[in-house]
C-alpha positions as CSV (number, residue, x, y, z in Angstrom):
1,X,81.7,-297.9,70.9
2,X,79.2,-294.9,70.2
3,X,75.7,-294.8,71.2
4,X,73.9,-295.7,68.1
5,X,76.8,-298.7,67.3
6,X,75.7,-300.0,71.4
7,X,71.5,-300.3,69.8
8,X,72.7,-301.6,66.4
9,X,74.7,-304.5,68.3
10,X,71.5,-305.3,70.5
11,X,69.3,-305.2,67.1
12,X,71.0,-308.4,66.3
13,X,70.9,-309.8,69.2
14,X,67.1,-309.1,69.0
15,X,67.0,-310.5,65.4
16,X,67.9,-313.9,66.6
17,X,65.5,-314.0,69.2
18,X,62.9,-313.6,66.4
19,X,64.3,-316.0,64.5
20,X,63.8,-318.1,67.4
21,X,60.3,-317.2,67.6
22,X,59.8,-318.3,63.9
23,X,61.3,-321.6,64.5
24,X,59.2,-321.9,67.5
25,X,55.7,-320.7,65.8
26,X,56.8,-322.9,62.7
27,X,56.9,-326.4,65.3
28,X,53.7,-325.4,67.0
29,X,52.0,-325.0,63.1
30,X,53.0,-328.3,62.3
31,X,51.5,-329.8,65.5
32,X,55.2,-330.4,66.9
33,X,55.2,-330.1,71.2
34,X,57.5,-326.8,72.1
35,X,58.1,-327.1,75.4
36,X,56.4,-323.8,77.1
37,X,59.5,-323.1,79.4
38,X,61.1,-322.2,76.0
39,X,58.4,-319.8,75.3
40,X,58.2,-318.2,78.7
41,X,62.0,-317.8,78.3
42,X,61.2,-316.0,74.5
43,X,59.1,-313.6,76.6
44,X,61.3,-313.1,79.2
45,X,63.9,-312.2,77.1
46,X,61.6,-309.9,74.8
47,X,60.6,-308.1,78.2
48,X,64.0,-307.8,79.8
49,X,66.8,-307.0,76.9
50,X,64.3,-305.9,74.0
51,X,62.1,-303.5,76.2
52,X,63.3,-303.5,79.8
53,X,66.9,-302.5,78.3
54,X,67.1,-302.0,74.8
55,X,63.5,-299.5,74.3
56,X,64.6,-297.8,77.5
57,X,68.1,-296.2,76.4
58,X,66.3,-295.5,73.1
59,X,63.1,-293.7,74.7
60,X,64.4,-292.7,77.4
61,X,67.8,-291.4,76.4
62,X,68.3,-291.1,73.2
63,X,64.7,-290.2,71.7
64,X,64.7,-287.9,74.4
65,X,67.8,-286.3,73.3
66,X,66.5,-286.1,69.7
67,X,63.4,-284.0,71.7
68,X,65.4,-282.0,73.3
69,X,67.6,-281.3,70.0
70,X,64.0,-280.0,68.4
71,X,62.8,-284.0,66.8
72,X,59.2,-283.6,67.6
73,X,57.7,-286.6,68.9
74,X,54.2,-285.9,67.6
75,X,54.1,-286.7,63.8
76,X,57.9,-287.6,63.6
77,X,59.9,-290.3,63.6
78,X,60.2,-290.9,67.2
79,X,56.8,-290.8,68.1
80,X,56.6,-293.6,64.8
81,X,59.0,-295.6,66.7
82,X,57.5,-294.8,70.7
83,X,54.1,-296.2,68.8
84,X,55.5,-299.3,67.5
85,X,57.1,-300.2,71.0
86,X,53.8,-300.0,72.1
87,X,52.4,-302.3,69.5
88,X,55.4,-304.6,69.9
89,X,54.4,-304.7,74.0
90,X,50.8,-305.8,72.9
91,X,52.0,-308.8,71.0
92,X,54.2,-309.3,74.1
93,X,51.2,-309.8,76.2
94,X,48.9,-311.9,73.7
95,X,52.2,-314.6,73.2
96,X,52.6,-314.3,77.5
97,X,48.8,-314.8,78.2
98,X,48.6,-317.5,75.6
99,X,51.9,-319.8,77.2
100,X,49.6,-321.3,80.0
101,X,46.9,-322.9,77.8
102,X,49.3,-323.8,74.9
103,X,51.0,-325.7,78.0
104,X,47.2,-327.5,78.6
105,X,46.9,-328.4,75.2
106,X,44.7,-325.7,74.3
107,X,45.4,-325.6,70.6
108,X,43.6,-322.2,70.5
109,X,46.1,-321.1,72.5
110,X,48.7,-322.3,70.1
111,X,47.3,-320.5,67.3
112,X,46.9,-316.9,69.7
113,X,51.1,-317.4,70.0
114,X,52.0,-317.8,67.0
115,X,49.4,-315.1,65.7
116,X,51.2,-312.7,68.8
117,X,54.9,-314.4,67.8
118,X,54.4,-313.8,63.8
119,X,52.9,-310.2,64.8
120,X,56.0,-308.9,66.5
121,X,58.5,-311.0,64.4
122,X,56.9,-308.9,61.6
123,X,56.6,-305.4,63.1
124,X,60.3,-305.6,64.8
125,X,61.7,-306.7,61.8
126,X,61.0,-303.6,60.2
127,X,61.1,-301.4,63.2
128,X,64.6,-302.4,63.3
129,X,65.6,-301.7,59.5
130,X,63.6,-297.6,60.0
131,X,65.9,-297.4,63.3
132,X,69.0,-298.7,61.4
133,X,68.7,-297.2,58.4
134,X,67.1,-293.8,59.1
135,X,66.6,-293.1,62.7
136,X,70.4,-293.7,63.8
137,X,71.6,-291.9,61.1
138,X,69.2,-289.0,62.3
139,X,70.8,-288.9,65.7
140,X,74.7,-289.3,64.5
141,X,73.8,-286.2,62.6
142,X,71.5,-284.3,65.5
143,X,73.5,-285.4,68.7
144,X,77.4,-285.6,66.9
145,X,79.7,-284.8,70.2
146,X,77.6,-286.5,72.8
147,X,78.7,-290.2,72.2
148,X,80.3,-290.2,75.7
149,X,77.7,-288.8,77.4
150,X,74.8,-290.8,75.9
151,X,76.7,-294.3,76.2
152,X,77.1,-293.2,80.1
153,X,73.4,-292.6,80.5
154,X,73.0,-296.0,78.4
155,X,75.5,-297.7,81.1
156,X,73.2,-296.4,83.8
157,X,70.2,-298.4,82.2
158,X,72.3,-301.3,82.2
159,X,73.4,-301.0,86.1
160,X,69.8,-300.4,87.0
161,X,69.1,-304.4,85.6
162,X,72.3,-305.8,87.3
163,X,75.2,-307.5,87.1
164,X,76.2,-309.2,83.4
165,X,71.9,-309.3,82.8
166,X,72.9,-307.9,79.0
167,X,75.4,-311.6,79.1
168,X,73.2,-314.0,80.6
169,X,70.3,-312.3,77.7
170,X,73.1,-312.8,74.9
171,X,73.5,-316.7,76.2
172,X,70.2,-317.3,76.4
173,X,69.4,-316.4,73.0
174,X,72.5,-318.9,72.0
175,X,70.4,-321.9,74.0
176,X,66.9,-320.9,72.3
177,X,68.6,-321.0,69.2
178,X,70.0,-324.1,69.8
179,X,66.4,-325.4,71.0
180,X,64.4,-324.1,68.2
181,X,66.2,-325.6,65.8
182,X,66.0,-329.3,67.2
C-alpha cells in the first residue's frame, strides 16, 4: 500500500467516527440520555487515531516532505490543512471539557458538545475531501519514488503508539457505531 492509499484508508475510518458523532449530537438534540463513556470514547478516539496518529504522519512526514520538495507552508495548501488541524483540536477540547457537565445534567453542556461535535463533523468532512481530492494528488505527483520510504516513517508513528493501537481504534469505531445507532 503507498503512503497516500495508508491516510485515504484512515479518512474512512475517521468518517465513521463522525457519523457517530452526528448520531450522538442528534440523541442529545432530542433530549435522548447518551451515555458520556460513549462520548469520552469519541474523544479518545479523535485524539488518538485522528490526531495522535493520523495528523502526525501527515504533518510530520508527509507535509514535511512536501516542504522539503519546495510546498511552502505559508500561504499553501499545507499550511491550509496544518490550520484546520488546529481548528479541528479546538473543537476537540470544547466536546472534552463539555462531557463532565453533560454527565450532571447540565443541558448547557449538551448544547457546547454538540455545537463542538457538529463544528468538527463539518470542518473534517471537508478537510478530508481538499486532502483526498487535491492534496494527495499533490504529493503522488511531488514525492513519486518515495512510497517505501514515507510508509516506513508512517510505520514508525504507528510503533511509537504500540502494539495493534490502529486495531483496537478500527474496533472501537465498529462498537460506537453500533451504540449510536440504538
Amino acid at each position: 500500500m503507498d503512503a497516500t492509499s495508508i491516510l485515504t484508508h484512515e479518512h474512512r475510518i475517521i468518517e465513521r467516527m463522525l457519523g457517530v458523532l452526528s448520531n450522538y449530537s442528534a440523541k442529545i438534540e432530542q433530549g435522548k440520555k447518551v451515555d458520556p463513556t460513549r462520548l469520552r470514547d469519541c474523544v479518545d478516539f479523535i485524539r488518538t487515531f485522528a490526531d495522535t496518529c493520523h495528523h502526525a504522519k501527515e504533518e510530520g512526514v508527509l507535509f514535511s516532505e512536501m516542504e522539503t520538495h519546495n510546498m511552502p507552508r505559508n500561504g499553501g495548501p499545507v499550511g491550509v490543512m496544518l490550520a484546520e488541524h488546529e481548528m479541528g483540536r479546538n473543537f476537540v477540547k470544547g466536546m472534552a471539557s463539555a462531557i463532565d457537565g453533560y454527565e450532571r445534567g447540565d443541558a448547557g453542556a449538551g448544547r457546547e458538545f454538540v455545537k463542538n461535535a457538529r463544528g468538527y463533523t463539518s470542518l473534517l468532512s471537508q478537510h478530508i475531501n481538499k486532502e483526498d481530492t487535491i492534496l494527495y494528488p499533490m504529493a503522488e505527483d511531488m514525492l513519486s519514488g518515495m512510497d517505501h520510504e514515507l510508509v516506513e516513517r508512517f510505520e514508525g508513528v504507528e510503533k511509537k503508539l504500540g502494539t495493534n493501537v490502529h486495531e483496537r481504534y478500527e474496533r472501537m469505531v465498529e462498537q460506537l457505531e453500533k451504540d449510536s445507532r440504538a
